[in-house]
C-alpha positions in Angstrom: -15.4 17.3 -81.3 -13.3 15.8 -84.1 -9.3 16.3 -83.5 -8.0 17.2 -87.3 -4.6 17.3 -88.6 -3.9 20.3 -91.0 -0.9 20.8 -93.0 0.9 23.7 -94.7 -0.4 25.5 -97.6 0.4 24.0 -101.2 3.4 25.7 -102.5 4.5 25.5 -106.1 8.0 23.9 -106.5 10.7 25.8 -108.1 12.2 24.2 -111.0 15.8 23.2 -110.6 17.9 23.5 -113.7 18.4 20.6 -115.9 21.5 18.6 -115.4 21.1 15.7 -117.0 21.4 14.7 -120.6 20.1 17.2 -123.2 18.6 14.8 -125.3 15.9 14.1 -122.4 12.8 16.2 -122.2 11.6 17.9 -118.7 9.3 16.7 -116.8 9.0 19.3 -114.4 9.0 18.7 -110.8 6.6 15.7 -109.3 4.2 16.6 -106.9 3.4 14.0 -103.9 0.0 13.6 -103.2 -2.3 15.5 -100.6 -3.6 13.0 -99.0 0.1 11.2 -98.2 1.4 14.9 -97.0 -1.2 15.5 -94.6 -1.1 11.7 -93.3 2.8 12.4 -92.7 1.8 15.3 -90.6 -0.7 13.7 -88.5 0.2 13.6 -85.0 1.0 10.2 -83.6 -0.9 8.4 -80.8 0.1 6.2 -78.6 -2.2 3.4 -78.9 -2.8 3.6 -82.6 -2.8 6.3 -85.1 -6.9 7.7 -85.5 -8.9 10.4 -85.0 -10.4 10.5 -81.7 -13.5 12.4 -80.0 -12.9 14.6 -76.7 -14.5 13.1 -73.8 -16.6 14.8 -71.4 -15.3 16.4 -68.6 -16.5 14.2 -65.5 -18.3 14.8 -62.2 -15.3 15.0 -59.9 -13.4 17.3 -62.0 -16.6 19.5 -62.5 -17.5 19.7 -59.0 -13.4 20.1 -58.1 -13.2 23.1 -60.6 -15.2 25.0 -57.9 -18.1 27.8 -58.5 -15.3 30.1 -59.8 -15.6 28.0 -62.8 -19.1 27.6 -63.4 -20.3 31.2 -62.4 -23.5 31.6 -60.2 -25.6 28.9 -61.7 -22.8 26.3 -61.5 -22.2 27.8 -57.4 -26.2 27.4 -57.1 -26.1 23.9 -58.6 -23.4 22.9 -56.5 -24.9 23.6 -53.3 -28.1 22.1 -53.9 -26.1 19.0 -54.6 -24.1 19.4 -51.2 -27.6 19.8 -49.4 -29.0 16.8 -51.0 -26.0 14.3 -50.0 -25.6 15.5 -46.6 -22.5 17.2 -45.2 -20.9 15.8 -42.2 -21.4 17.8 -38.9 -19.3 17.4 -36.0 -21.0 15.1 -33.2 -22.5 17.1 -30.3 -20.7 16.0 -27.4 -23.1 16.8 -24.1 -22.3 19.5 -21.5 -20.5 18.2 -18.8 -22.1 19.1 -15.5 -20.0 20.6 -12.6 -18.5 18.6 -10.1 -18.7 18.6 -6.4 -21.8 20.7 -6.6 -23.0 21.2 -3.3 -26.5 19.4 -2.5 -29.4 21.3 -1.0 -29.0 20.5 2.9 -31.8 18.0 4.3 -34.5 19.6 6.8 -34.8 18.2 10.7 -37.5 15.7 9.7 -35.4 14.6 6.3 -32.2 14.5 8.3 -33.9 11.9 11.3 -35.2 9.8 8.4 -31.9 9.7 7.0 -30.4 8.3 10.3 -33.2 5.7 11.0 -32.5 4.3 7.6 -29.0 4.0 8.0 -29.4 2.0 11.1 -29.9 -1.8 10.9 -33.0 -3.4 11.8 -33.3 -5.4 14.5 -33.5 -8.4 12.8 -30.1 -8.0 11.2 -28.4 -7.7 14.5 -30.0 -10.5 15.2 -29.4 -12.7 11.9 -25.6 -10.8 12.5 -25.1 -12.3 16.1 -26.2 -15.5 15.2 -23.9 -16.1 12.3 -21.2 -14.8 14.3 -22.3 -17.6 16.9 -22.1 -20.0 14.4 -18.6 -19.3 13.1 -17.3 -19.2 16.4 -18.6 -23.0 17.2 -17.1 -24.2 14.2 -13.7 -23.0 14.5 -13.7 -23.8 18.3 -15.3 -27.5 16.8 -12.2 -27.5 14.0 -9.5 -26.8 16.9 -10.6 -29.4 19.1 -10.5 -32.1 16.5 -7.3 -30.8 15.4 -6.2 -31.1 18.6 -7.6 -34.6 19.4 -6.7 -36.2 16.2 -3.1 -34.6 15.8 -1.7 -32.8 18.5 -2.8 -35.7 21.2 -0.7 -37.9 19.9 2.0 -36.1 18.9 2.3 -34.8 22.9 1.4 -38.8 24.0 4.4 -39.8 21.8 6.8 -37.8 23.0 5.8 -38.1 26.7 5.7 -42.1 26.2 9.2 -41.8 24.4 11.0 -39.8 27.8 9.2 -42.4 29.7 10.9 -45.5 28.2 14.2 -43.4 27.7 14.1 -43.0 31.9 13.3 -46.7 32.1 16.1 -47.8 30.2 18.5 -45.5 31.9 17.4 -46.9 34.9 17.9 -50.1 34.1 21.2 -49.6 32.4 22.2 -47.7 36.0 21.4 -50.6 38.0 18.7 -49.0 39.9 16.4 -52.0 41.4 12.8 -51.8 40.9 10.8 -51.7 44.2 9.0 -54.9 43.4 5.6 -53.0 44.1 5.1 -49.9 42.3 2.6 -46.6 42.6 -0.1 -45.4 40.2 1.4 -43.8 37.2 5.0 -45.6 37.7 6.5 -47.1 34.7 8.1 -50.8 35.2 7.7 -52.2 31.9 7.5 -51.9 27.8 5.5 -53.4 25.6 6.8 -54.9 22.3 4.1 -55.8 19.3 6.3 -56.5 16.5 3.8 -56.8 13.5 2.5 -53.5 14.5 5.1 -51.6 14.8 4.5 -50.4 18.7 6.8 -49.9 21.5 5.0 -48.5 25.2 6.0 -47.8 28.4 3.7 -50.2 30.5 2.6 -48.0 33.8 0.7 -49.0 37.3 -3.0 -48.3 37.2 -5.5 -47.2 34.3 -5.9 -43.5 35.3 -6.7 -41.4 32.2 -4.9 -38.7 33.0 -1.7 -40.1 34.6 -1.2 -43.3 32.4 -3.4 -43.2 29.7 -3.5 -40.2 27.8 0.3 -39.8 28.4 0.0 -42.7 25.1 1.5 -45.5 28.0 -0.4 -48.7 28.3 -2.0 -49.3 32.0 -1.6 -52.2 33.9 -5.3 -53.5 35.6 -3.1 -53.2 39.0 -5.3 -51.6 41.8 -8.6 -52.7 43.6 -11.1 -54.9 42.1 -9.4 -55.1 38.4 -6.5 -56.5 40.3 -4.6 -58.5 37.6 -1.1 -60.8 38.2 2.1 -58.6 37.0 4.2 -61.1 34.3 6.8 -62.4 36.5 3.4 -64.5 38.3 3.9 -68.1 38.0 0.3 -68.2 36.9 -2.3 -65.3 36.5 -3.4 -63.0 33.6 -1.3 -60.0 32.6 -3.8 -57.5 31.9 -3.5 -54.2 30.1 -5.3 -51.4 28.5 -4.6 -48.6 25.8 -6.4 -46.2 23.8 -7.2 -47.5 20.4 -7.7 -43.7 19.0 -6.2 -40.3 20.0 -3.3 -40.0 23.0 -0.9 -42.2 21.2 -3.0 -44.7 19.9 -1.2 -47.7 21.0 -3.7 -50.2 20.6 -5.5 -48.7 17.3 -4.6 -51.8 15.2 -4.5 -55.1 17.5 -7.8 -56.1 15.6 -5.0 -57.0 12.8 -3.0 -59.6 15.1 -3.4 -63.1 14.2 -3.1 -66.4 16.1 1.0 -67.1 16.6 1.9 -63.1 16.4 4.3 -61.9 19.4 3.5 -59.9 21.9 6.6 -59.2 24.1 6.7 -57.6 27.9 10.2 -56.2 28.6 11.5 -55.6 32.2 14.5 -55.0 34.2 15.8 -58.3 34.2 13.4 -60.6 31.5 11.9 -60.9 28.2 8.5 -62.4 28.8 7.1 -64.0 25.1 3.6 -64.5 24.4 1.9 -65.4 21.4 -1.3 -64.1 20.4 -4.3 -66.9 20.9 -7.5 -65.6 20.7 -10.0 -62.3 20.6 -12.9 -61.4 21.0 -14.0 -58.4 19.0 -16.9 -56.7 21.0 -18.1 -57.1 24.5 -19.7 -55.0 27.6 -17.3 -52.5 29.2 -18.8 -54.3 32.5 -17.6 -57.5 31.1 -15.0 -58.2 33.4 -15.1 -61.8 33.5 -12.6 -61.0 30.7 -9.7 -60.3 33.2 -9.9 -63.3 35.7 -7.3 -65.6 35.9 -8.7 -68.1 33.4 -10.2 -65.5 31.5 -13.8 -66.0 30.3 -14.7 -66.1 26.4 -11.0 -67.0 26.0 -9.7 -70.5 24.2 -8.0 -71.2 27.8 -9.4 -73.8 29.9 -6.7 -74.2 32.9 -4.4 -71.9 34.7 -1.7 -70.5 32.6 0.3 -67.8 32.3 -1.8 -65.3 29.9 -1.9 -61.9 28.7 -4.9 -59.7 27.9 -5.1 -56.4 25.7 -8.3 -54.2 26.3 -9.2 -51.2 24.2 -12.3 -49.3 22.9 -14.3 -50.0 19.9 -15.4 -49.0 17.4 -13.1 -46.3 17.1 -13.4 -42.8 18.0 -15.9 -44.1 20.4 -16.0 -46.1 23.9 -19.2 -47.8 23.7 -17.9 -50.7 23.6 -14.6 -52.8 24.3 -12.5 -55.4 22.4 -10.5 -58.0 24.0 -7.0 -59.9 22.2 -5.7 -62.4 24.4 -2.7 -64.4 24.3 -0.4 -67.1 25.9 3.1 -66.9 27.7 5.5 -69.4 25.5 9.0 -68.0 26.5 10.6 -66.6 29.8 13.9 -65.0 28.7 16.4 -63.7 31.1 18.0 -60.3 29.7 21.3 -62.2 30.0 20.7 -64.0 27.5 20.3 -61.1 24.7 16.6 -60.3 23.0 14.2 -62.7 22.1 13.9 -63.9 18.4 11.0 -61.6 17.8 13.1 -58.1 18.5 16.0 -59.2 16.9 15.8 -58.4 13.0 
């Protein structure tokens, strides 16, 4: 539809009475045109100033205005409209079911079948025991390497320490040393500089009483009868555990021709420097320990010393010998040797 401006109706102006000069003839009143006077009332816009056509009402606004402003045919047309698109439902949620609902009870036969599969099979008590078996063998097998590699030699050290600590209060106490001494009797400590090792030195090679107490054993009783340092000639022999129980002889492999090896008693410092070794031989080898010992650089009687331990480590298969040869008799008097001083 077309918007129009209308304006008042035409009214005939009144003539005003002449004021001017007579000589001048009327002219009578000058009408404006029609066409300016209705532009003038037109009503502005404010975009620009035209005539403009109504738009159509749109789809929202019709279907917002309701079936109250359509009547029945608009209501009708509006609900087939709201079946075609759909309207939203609410979701079905599902019936919960009740809780704790008692089951039917089982019958005899239902209730013995029941038990029989609850109980395990006999192969699972057996596959059980023997994986119980298992466990226990290795954590008895981890305790007793525990216990050979660490706490073996932490007991030997601290039973080889109160054994020189007795020694050396003996000897600061003046107490004499019998001359001949019995199996597990301490008369003696062994110095090895380069490795780091002081040990009480002990009568006898018995495991249990010498050995695995982390002292080094003199070769002192029966057959294995070696000469005790003070000898004018003879060979000093000894033997220590190379692994486990104090470990005092884990490392001689390392000592070198001219390295000291020092045997400290109540009233000397007896000096020997290392001279030879021999790294694996029979444990029924014992031409190792005569008095010129065999295999040895030493052709003549001497004063020597031997050192016998197990290798290869960890295992007593075989033995390895380190000898050595006497090069200074000190009396205590005279202070420590060169090679404990510094």
């Amino acid at each position: 539809m077309y918007e129009r401006a209308y304006s008042a109706p035409y009214e005939e102006p009144v003539a005003a009475p002449y004021q001017g000069s007579p000589a001048a003839p009327y002219a009578g009143p000058v009408a404006a045109p029609r066409a300016a006077q209705a532009a003038a009332r037109l009503p502005l816009d404010d975009e620009t100033i035209a005539f403009r056509v109504q738009e159509p009402p749109r789809r929202e606004e019709r279907s917002a205005a309701g079936p109250a402003s359509g009547g029945r045919a608009a209501r009708r047309k509006a609900a087939r409209r709201q079946g075609r698109h759909g309207s939203a439902q609410e979701p079905h949620e599902p019936q919960e079911t009740p809780q704790g609902a008692a089951e039917a009870p089982l019958s005899r036969m239902g209730a013995r079948r029941a038990a029989r599969a609850r109980k395990p099979s006999a192969g699972v008590l057996a596959s059980r025991m023997v994986g119980e078996v298992f466990i226990t063998t290795g954590v008895l097998m981890l305790l007793f390497v525990t216990y050979q590699l660490w706490w073996s030699n932490v007991r030997a050290h601290q039973q080889a320490g109160s054994a020189a600590d007795h020694l050396q209060q003996d000897w600061a106490n003046g107490k004499r040393n019998p001359g001949t001494f019995s199996p597990g009797q301490g008369f003696a400590i062994l110095h090895i500089p380069k490795l780091d090792v002081v040990a009480p030195i002990a009568e006898g090679i018995s495991k249990t009483k010498v050995l695995d107490r982390g002292m080094v054993g003199h070769y002192g009783e029966g057959d294995l009868k070696t000469a005790m340092p003070d000898a004018k000639t003879g060979n000093f022999a000894l033997a220590g555990h190379r692994n486990t129980h104090g470990e005092p002889f884990r490392y001689i492999n390392r000592l070198e021709p001219g390295d000291e090896i020092v045997v400290e008693t109540q009233d000397d410092y007896y000096v020997y420097k290392m001279a030879s070794i021999l790294p694996v031989t029979s444990p029924s080898n014992t031409s190792v320990l005569d008095p010129i010992p065999k295999g040895s650089s030493f052709t003549g009687p001497g004063r020597y010393i031997t050192l016998t331990t197990c290798t290869p480590e960890f295992t007593s298969k075989y033995r390895m010998i380190v000898w050595g040869k006497m090069v200074e008799d000190r009396p205590r008097s005279k202070g420590k040797p060169d090679a404990l001083v510094g």
